[in-house]
C-alpha positions, -999 to 999 in steps of 0.1 A, spaced: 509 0 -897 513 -37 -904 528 -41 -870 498 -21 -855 472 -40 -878 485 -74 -862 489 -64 -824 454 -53 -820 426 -68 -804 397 -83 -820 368 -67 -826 341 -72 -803 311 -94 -813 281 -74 -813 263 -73 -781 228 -91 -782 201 -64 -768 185 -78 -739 150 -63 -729 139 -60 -693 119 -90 -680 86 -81 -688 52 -99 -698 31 -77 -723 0 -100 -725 -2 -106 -690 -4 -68 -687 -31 -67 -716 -57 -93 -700 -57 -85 -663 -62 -44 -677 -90 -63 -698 -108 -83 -670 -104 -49 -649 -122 -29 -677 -152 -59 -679 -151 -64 -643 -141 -36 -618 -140 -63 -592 -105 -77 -607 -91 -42 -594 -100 -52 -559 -76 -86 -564 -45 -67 -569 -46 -30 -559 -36 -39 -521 0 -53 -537 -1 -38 -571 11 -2 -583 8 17 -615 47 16 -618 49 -18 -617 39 -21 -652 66 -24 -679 43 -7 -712 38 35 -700 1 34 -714 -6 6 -691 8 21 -662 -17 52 -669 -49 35 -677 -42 11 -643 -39 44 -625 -74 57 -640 -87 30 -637 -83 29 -600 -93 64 -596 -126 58 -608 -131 29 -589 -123 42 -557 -147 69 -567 -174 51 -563 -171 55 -605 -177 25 -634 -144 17 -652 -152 10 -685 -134 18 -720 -160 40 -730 -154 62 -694 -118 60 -690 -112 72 -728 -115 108 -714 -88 106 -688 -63 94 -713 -43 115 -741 -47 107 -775 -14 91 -789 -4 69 -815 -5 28 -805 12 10 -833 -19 19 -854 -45 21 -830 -59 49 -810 -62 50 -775 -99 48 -773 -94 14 -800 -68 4 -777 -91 2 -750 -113 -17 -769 -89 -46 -779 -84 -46 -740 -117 -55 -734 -116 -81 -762 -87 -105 -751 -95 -99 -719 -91 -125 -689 -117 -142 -664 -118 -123 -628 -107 -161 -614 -68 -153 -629 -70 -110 -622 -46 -122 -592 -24 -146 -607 -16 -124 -636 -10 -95 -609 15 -109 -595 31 -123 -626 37 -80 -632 46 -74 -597 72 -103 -598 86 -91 -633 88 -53 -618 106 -67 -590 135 -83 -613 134 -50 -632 140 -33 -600 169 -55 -593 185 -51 -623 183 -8 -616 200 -15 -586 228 -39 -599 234 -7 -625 237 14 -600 260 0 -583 278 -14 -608 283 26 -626 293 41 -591 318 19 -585 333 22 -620 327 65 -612 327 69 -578 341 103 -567 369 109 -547 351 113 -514 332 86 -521 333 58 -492 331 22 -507 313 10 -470 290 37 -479 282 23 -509 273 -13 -494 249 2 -472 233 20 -497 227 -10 -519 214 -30 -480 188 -1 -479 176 -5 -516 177 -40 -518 157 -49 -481 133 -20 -488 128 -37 -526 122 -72 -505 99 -54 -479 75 -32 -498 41 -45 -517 39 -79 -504 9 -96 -519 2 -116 -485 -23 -105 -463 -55 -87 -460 -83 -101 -445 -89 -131 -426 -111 -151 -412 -116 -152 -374 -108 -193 -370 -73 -182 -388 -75 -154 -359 -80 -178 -333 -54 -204 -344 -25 -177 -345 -35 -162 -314 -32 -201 -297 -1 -206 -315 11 -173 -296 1 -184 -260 13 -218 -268 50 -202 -278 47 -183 -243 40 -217 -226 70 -230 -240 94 -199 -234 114 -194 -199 85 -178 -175 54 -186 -194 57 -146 -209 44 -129 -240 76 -114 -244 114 -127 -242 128 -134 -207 155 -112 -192 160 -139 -167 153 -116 -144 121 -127 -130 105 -95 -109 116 -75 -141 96 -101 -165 64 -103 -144 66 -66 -145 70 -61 -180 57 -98 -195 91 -102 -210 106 -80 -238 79 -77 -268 89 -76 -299 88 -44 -320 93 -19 -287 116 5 -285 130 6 -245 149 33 -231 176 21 -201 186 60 -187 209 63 -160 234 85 -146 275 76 -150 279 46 -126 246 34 -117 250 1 -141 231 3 -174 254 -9 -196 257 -38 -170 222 -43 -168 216 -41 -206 243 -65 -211 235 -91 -182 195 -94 -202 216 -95 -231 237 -122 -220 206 -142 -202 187 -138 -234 214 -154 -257 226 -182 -231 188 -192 -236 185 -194 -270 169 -226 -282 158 -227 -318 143 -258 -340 139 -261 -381 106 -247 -390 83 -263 -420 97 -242 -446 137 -247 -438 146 -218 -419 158 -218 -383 131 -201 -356 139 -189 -324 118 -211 -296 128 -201 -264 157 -170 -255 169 -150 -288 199 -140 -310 210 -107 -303 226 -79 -320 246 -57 -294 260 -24 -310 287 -8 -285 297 23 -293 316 32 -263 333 -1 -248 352 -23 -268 345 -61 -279 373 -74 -258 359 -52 -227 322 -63 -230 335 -96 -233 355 -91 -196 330 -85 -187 308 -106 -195 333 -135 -184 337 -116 -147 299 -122 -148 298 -156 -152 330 -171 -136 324 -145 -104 358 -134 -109 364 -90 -109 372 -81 -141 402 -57 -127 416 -93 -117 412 -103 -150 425 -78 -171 457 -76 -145 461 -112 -145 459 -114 -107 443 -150 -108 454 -180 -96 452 -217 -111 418 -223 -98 404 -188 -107 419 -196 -142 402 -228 -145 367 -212 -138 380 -186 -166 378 -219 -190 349 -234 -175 330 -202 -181 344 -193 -218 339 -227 -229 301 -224 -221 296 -193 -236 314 -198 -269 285 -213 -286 261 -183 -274 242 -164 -304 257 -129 -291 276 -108 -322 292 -74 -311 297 -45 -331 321 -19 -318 322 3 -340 321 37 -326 303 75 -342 281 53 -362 250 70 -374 215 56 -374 212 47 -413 248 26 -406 231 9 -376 201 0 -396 217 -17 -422 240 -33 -402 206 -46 -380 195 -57 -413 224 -76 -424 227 -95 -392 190 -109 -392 194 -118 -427 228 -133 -421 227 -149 -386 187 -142 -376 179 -117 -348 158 -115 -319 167 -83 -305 187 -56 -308 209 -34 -277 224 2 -285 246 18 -258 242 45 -263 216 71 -281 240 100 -274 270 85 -294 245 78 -329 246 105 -356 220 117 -378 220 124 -412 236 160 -399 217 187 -424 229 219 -419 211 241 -390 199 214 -374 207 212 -338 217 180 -314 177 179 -303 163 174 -337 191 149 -343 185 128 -312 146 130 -327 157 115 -362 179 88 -341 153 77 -321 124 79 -347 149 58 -365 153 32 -334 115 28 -334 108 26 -369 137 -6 -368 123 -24 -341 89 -24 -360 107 -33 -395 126 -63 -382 98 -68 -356 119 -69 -324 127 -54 -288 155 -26 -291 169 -18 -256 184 16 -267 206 30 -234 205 66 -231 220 89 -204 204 113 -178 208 148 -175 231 165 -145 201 177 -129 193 145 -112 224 157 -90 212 188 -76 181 171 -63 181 155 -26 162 125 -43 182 118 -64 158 89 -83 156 96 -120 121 111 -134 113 107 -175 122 150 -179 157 141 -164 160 122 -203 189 144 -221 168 159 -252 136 142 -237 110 154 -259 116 129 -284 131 100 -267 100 96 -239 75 99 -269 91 74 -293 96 48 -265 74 25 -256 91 19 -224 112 41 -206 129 27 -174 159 39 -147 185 22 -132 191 39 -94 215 27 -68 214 47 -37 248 35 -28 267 49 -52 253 79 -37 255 72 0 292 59 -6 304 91 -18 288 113 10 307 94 40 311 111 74 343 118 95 350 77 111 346 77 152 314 102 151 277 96 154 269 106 119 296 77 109 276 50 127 245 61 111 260 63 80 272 27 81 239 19 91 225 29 61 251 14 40 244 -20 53 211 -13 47 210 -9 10 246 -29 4 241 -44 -29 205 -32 -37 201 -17 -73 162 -2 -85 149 -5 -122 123 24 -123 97 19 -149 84 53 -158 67 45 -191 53 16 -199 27 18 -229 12 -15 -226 13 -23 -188 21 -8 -155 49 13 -141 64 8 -107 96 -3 -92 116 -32 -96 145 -45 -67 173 -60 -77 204 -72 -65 237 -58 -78 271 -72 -73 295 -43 -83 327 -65 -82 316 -87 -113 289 -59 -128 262 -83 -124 221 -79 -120 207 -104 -101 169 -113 -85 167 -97 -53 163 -120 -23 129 -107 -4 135 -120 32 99 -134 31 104 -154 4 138 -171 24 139 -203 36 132 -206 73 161 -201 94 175 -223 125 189 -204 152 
């Protein structure tokens, strides 16, 4: 016993109890000043809840007290006694509780400083819940449990604890008005194109559209092979080659000109998009590439070209099967980490839903894309969301994409703000070639020199501008978008 006795450990000291932050008086005067002046309410109920207060009694008279008032009611200690049950207060009863409220309260001038002092004291209490939580499941975390899972979770709670019940805002006056709205036009006289929005670099497409604006949610549909993940990752590319950013007056680091860009690629690999990405700007084929078949000064453009892009404000994420609550914390990481200006997901069809069973793939695709919309509002940026066509396009003679060609349409054309089409007719034409030496053969290859290298974006929604056609010029060797040369706009030639 002896040996036992020596061997042990000490006993632990005993733990110090440590109370949630929390500021008791602050909680009596401003329930005080609202009690002797129902005007105090209107200082804090746009930021302030009824759980926000640490003491349960104050939490309940707050919530009458805001009943009454938005009732049209006087909130008084005399008329709020009846709302409240009868219990014991260290002494005093309710209706003598109110009372002493009344008596230490403070002036209407503090009612908002004191407000927030509760809010910012519930938001430390709120962070302390969540550092429990976490801190008990990993200690009892069930077998299936997924530790990834886990991180995301605490992402959710932890940006949705940031975002909720700001105190900024409210009303302002219409010279504040007038100086933001200046301060917007004179960020769009700065930015590539003179545009609202951010510049795709390609210009018919911006003058169309004004840019990308932030907060939209746009659709890029397109049948296998017509180039959407091209396109989406050519505006992606321009976007982040032209990102120019300067230190704002608080510290932080805002975008001026081009953006940062989150590009989630659930189908094609980092390495690939980065092929072909490198194809694109070094004008070599990316089958060259990837087989090597490059000499010394094709290899020398390959360096030119990576060693300008290195520095580009691009991050990949090629993770495949994700689901939409994955992608959002993920968006949310990377504009807390890194900043973001917009976001690209190819493709809708390859996100989950949070699956509950008897739900079928249309009211999943519904939850993805209310999910895509509701993010781009959040984070306030464009999300170009790629999402492919239905076979039915084929067994049309025009084959040009309409919005009910959208695979589970309903709710991706009414959660979009922008729906557009990407149609080449000669990926069509190419594949529909006559017998060579006959008639139909020489008309054919009229037709292909015709349209050789022409690609259309078909705007079929747009919710704050026009819809219409856009040419472009596509390159298919090195997967890249380009302005469309209109033969008026040429040079005149010599002959």
């Amino acid at each position: 016993m002896a040996l036992l006795a020596s061997i042990a450990p000490p006993a632990a000291p005993e733990e110090t109890l440590r109370l949630a932050p929390h500021n008791i008086e602050a909680e009596q005067a401003l329930l005080g000043a609202i009690m002797v002046h129902n005007e105090a309410y209107d200082r804090v109920s746009d930021f302030l809840r009824p759980d926000h207060f640490y003491e349960e009694i104050h939490a309940r008279i707050f919530e009458v007290a805001g009943k009454l008032i938005h009732a049209g009611k006087l909130a008084s200690a005399i008329t709020m006694r009846t709302f409240l049950p009868d219990q014991d207060l260290g002494g005093l009863t309710v209706a003598q509780y109110l009372v002493r409220l009344t008596q230490g309260a403070t002036t209407i001038i503090n009612a908002g400083e004191y407000g927030r002092v509760i809010y910012d004291l519930a938001l430390r209490r709120n962070l302390i819940v969540i550092g429990e939580d976490m801190v008990n499941l990993a200690f009892d975390a069930p077998v299936e449990a997924n530790p990834r899972s886990q991180i995301e979770d605490a992402e959710r709670k932890l940006f949705a604890l940031a975002e909720s019940g700001r105190y900024e805002g409210g009303f302002q006056s219409f010279s504040q008005a007038l100086v933001t709205a200046m301060d917007v036009a004179a960020k769009a006289y700065e930015r590539d194109g003179h545009l609202s929005g951010i510049a795709t670099g390609l210009t018919d497409l911006d003058r169309q559209m004004g840019g990308l604006q932030k907060s939209d949610l746009i659709v890029l549909a397109g049948r296998p092979g017509m180039g959407k993940t091209a396109l989406a990752t050519n505006i992606a590319f321009n976007i982040a080659r032209a990102w120019r950013g300067q230190r704002a007056a608080n510290g932080d680091m805002e975008t001026v000109n081009g953006g940062i860009v989150g590009f989630f690629s659930l189908e094609m690999s980092a390495e690939q998009l980065a092929t072909r990405i490198i194809a694109e700007q070094s004008g070599i084929p990316s089958y060259k590439i990837r087989r090597g078949d490059i000499d010394e000064r094709d290899f020398e453009a390959l360096t030119d070209a990576v060693r300008t892009m290195q520095e580009i404000p691009l991050y990949i994420d090629q993770t495949g099967g994700i689901s939409i609550a994955q992608l959002t914390a993920r968006a949310r990481r990377l504009k807390r980490q890194h900043g973001l200006d917009m976001i690209v997901v190819d493709y809708i069809q390859l996100l989950s839903g949070a699956a509950k069973k008897g739900d079928n793939r249309v009211q999943e695709v519904t939850e993805i894309t209310t999910g895509l919309k509701a993010l781009a509002k959040e984070l306030d940026v464009p999300i170009i969301a790629l999402s492919q066509l239905s076979r039915q396009v084929e067994a049309r003679d025009d084959k040009r994409p309409q919005l009910s060609d959208l695979r589970e349409s309903g709710s991706i054309e009414q959660d979009a703000d922008v729906v557009m089409f990407v149609f080449r007719e000669e990926y069509y034409l190419k594949n529909r070639e006559p017998k060579p030496g006959g008639d139909d053969h020489l008309k054919w290859q009229t037709e292909m020199e015709k349209i050789h290298g022409r690609a259309e974006v078909i705007i079929g929604k747009q919710r704050h501008g026009p819809t219409g056609t856009v040419p472009l010029h596509f390159d298919a060797n090195i997967t890249r978008f380009s302005n469309l040369a209109v033969e008026d706009a040429l040079p005149q030639r010599f002959e």
